[in-house]
C-alpha positions as CSV (number, residue, x, y, z in Angstrom):
1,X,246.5,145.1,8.0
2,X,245.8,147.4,5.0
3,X,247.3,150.1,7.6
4,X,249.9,148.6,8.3
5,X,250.8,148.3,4.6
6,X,250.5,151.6,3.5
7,X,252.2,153.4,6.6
8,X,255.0,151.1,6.7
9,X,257.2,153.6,6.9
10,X,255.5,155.3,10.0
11,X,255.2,151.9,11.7
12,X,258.8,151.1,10.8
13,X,260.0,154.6,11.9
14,X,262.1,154.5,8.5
15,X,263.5,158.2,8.0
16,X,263.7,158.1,4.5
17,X,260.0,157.6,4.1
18,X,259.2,160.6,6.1
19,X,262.0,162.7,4.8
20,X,260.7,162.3,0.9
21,X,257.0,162.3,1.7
22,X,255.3,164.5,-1.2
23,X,251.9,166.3,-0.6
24,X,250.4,167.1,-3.5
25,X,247.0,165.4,-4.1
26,X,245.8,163.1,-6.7
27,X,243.4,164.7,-9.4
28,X,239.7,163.6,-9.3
29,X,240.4,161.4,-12.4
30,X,244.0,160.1,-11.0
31,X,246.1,161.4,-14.0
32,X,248.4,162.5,-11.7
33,X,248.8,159.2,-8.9
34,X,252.2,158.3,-10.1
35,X,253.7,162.1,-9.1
36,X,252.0,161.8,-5.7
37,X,253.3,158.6,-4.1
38,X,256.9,158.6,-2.4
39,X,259.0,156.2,-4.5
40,X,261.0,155.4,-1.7
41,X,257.7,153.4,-0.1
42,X,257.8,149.7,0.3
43,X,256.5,148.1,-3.1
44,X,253.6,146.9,-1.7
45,X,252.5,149.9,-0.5
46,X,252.7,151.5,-3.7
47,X,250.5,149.1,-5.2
48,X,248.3,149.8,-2.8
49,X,248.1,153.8,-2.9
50,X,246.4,152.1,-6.4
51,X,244.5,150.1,-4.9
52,X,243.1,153.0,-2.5
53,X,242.2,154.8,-5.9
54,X,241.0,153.1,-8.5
55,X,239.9,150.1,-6.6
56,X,240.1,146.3,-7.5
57,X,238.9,146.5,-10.3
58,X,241.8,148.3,-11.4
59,X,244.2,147.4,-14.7
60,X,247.3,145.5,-13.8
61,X,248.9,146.3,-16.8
62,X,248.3,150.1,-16.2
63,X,249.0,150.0,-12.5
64,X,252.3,148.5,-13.7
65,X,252.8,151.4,-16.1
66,X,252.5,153.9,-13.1
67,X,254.4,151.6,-10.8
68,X,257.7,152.2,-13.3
69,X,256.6,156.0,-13.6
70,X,256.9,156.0,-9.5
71,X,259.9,154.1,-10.0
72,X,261.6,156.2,-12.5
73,X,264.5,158.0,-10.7
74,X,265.0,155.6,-7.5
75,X,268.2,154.5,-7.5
76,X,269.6,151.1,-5.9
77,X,272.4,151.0,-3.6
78,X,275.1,150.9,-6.0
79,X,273.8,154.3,-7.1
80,X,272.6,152.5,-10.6
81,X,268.8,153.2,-11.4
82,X,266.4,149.6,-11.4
83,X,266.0,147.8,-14.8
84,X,262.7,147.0,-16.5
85,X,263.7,143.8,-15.4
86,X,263.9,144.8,-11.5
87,X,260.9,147.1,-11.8
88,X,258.7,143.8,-13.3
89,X,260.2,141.4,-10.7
90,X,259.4,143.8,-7.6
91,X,255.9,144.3,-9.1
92,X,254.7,141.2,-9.1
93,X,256.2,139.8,-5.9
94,X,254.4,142.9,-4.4
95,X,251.2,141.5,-6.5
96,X,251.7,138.2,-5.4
97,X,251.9,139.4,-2.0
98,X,248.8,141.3,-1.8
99,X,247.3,138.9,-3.7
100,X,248.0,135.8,-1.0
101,X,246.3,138.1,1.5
102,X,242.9,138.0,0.0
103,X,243.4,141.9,-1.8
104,X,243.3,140.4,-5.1
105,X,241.8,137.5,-6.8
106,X,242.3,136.3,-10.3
107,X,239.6,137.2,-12.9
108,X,238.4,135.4,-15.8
């Protein structure tokens, strides 16, 4: 399953994916994750390039912080770029999403 979430594209065949892959590599301390995922991913995968990194113990609140740096210059279909607002809401239903298949738990 975690496969399938973080080549999406691949499994989907989606060209724009492919076409905006980047292939630069993540320093050793991950100050650099945000400029090495393809924005164009599916949200969840995104997350989950995080996930692959800093493990789950990771900061939500940072994760989210790189998730709008990913984020930055996609633009919707109208040609406008996403909102705060947008960038939030498609954070946590990806969250949500992972979180309903066991990836993450709540922590006290």
């Amino acid at each position: 399953m975690t496969t399938s979430i973080i080549e999406s594209g691949k499994v989907l065949k989606c060209d724009c994916c492919k076409a905006k892959t980047k292939k630069t590599k993540v320093n050793q301390d991950g100050t650099n994750i945000s400029e090495t995922i393809n924005p164009y991913s599916e949200n969840m995968t995104i997350i989950m390039e995080f996930y692959k990194y800093f493990g789950k113990e990771f900061n939500i609140i940072s994760a989210f912080e790189e998730f709008k740096k990913v984020n930055k210059n996609v633009v919707k279909g109208d040609g406008e770029k996403y909102t705060e607002a947008d960038l939030r809401n498609m954070y946590i239903v990806a969250l949500q999403n992972l979180k309903y298949m066991g990836y993450f738990s709540a922590t006290r």
